[in-house]
N, C-alpha and C positions, 0 to 999 in steps of 0.2 A: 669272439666278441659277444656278450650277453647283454648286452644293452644293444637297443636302435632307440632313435626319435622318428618317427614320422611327422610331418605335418600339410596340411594345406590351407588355401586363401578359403573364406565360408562364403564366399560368391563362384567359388570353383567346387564345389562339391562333386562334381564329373570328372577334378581332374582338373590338372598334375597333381602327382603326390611329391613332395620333398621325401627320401628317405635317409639320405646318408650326406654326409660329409666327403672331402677330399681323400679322407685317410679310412674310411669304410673298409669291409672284407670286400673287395673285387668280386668274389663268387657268390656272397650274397646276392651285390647289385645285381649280378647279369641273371640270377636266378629271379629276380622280382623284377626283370626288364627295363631294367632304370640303366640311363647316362651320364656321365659327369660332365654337367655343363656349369659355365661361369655368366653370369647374367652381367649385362650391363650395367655398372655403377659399384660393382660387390668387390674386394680385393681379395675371394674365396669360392672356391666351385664348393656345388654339390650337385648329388645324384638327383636325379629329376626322374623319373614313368609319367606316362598319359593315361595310368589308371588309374581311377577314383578310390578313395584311400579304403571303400568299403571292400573292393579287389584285393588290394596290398596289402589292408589286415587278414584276410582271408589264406592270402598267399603263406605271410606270417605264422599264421597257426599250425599250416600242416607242415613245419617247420620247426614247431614247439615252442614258438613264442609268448608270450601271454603279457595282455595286456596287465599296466601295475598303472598306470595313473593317464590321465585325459586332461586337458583344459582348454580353455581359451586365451588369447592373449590379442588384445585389438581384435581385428579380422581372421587371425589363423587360429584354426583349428588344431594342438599336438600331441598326440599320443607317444608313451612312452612301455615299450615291450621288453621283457626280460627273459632269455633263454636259460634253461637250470643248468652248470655245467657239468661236462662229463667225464671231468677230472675225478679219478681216487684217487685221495693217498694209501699209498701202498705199504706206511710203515707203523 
């Protein structure tokens, strides 16, 4: 998976980080400590950490992610990471 979204709320800056979806790498999430929860009101879980996204980027990197693009969107904060892959073709 070479792509993640991270994001969070900009009055939570401490925290939670949103990082993944239902269909995420499982070994990613458990490696950046995050859960698959379903919020009240949502008809879709995502992975949720209690660590502030400046953590969860950090995590990311030593990891070989690399930030490609940031914004805002109302209140959330979302960053978008791209891993190089380590696929050759061999022919």
């Amino acid at each position: 998976m070479p792509y993640i979204i991270i994001s969070t709320q900009i009055r939570l800056d401490l925290g939670p980080t949103f990082v993944g979806d239902e269909w995420s790498d499982p070994d990613l999430m458990e490696a950046l400590g995050a859960r698959l929860v379903k919020q009240l009101g949502n008809n879709f879980a995502q992975y949720k950490t209690d660590d502030p996204p400046r953590i969860v980027l950090n995590k990311l990197e030593t990891m070989q992610y690399r930030v490609v693009s940031m914004t805002g969107v109302g209140q959330t904060c979302i960053w978008t990471l791209h891993k190089e892959s380590t696929i050759t073709d061999d022919s």
